[in-house]
C-alpha positions in Angstrom: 28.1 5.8 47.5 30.3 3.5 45.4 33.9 4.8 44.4 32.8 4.8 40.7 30.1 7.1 41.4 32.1 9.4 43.3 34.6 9.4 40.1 32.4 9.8 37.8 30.9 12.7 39.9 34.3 14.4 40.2 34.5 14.3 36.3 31.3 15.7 35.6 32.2 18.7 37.7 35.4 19.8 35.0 32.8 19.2 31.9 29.5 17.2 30.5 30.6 13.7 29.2 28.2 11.2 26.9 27.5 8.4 28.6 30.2 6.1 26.5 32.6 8.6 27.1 31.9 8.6 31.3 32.0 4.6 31.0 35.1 4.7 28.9 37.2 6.9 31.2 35.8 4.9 34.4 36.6 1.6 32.9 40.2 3.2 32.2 40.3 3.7 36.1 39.5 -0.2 36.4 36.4 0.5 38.0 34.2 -3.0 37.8 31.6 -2.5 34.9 28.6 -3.7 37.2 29.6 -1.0 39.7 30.2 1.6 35.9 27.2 0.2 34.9 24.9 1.1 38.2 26.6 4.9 38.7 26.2 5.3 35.3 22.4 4.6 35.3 22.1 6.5 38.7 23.6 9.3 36.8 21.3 9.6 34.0 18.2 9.0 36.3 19.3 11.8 38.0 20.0 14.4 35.1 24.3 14.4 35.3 24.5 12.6 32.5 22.4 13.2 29.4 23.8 12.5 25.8 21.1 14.9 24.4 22.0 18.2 26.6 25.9 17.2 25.7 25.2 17.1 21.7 22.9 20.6 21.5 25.8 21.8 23.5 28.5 20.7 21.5 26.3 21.7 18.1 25.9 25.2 19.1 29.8 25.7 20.0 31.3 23.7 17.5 28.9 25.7 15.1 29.1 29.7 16.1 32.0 29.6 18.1 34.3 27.0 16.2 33.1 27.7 12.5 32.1 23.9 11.9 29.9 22.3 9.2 27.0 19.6 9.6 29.2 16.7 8.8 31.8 17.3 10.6 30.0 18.2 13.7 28.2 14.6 13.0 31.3 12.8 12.9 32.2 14.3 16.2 29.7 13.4 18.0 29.3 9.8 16.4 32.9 9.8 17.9 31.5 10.5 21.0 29.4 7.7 21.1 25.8 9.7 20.7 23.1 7.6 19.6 22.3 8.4 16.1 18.6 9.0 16.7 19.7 11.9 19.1 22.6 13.6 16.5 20.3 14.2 14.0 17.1 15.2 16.0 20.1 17.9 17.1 21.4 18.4 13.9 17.7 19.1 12.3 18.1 22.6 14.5 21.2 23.6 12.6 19.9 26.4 10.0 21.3 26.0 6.8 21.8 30.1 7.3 23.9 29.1 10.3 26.5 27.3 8.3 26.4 30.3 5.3 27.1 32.5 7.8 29.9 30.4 9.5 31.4 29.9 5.9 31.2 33.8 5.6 33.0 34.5 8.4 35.9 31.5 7.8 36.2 33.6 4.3 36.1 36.6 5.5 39.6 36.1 8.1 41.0 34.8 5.5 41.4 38.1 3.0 41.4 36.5 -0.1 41.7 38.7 -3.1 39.1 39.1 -5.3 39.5 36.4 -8.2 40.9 33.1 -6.7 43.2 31.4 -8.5 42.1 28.0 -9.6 45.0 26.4 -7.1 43.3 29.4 -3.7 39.8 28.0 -4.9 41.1 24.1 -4.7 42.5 24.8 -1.0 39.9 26.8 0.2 37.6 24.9 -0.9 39.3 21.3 0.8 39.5 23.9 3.9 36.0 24.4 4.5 35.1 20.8 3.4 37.6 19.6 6.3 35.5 21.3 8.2 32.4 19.9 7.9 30.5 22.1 5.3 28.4 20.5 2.0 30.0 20.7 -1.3 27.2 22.6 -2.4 26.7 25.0 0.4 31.0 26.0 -0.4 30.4 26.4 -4.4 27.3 28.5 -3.5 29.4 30.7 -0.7 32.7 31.3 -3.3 30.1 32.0 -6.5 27.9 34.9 -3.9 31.4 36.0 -2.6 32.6 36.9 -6.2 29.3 38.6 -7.2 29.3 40.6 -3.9 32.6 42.1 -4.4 31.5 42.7 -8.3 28.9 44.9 -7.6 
């Protein structure tokens, strides 16, 4: 078993890695990239490393447990080095319902009074598009919260 395998095993165990992040922190080590290369493909014949299992899990934590949007989450795993084809084959199971809901919830900790200001509606509004959420999805979210309170 070659020492980059064995590395690459021993990082697996702590969490799942993409494939370009596994070959980025074994190149780091100064592992030789025909020897990254071969574990690498070993690893992915064998099921420890698979970009596709990495992004649904990252999609589902960074979207109910971490409050994220679509685009955010995209850029993430873009950053990640996820083939493209894969992040949005992953990103078509997002629920647009999901995301309202995660909006919702970002509102809802934040106890805003009932009328925002024009300056609360700027910021919140730049808060939930840092964090990944449409333009329209937001303006659609602060409009329903207003009318829910209203009635």
């Amino acid at each position: 078993m070659s020492r980059a395998r064995v590395a690459a095993l021993r990082l697996l165990t702590r969490r799942d890695y993409t494939t370009t992040e596994l070959r980025t922190k074994l190149l780091d080590r100064e592992f030789p990239e025909p020897e990254v290369a071969a574990a690498i493909a070993d690893l992915a014949h064998e099921g420890f490393v698979n970009d596709r299992r990495v992004a649904e899990s990252f999609v589902r934590v960074a979207s109910n447990l971490k409050g994220r949007g679509r685009h955010r989450i995209e850029r993430e795993l873009e950053q990640r080095g996820v083939d493209r084809g894969i992040i949005r084959e992953v990103l078509a199971g997002l629920l647009v319902a999901d995301e309202v809901a995660s909006i919702r919830r970002f509102l809802e900790r934040k106890r805003l009074p009932d009328r925002l200001s024009p300056a609360e509606h700027r910021r919140t509004f730049g808060q939930l598009m840092r964090r990944g959420f449409s333009a329209d999805l937001i303006a659609s979210a602060l409009r329903s919260r207003g009318s829910d309170r209203d009635t």
